[in-house]
N, C-alpha and C positions, 0 to 999 in steps of 0.2 A: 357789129360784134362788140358785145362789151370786154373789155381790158382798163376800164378802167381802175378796179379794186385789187388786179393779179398784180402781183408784184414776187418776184424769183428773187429767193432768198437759200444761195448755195456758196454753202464756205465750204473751204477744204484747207483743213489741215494735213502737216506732213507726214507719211508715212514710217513711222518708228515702229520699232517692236511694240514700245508700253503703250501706243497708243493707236494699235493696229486692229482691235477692235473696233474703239470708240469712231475710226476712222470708214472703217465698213458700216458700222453702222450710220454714217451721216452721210456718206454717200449711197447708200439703198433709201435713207429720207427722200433725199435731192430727186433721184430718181422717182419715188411715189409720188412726190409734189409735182415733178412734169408730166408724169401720165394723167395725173386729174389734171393737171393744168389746160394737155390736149384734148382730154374728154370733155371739159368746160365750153372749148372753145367749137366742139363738136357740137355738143347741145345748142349752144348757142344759133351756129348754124343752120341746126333743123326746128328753129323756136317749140325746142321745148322746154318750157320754163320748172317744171317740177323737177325734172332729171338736175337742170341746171341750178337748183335748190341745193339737190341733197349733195351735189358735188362740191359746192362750196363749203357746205360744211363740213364736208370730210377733207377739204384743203385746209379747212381754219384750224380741222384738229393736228391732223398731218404737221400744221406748219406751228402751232400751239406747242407740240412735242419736240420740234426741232431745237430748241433753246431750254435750255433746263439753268436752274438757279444752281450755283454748289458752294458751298459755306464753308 
């Protein structure tokens, strides 16, 4: 099984009011990032390499999203 490229990248911030949004929101990320994460490791196990394609790329975007710049 390949593992070697996954890398789980789940922060959590504290639950406050002002930032009780931004907080559900990063935790339904965390969350999409391990169900591809599972689905990956599925593919993997039945070699199917195109499924296991498009899933990576929809982790690179998933996890692309996870980090935002704020100025």
């Amino acid at each position: 099984m390949r593992r070697d490229f996954v890398s789980i990248f789940h922060f959590r911030s504290e639950k406050v009011q002002g930032n009780q949004r931004m907080t559900d929101e990063a935790d339904k990320r965390g969350q999409l990032i391990r169900h591809l994460e599972n689905a990956l490791a599925l593919a993997d196990e039945i070699e199917d390499g195109e499924t296991g394609f498009l899933i990576e790329r929809a982790l690179d975007e998933a996890r692309s999203r996870q980090f935002r710049l704020t100025g």
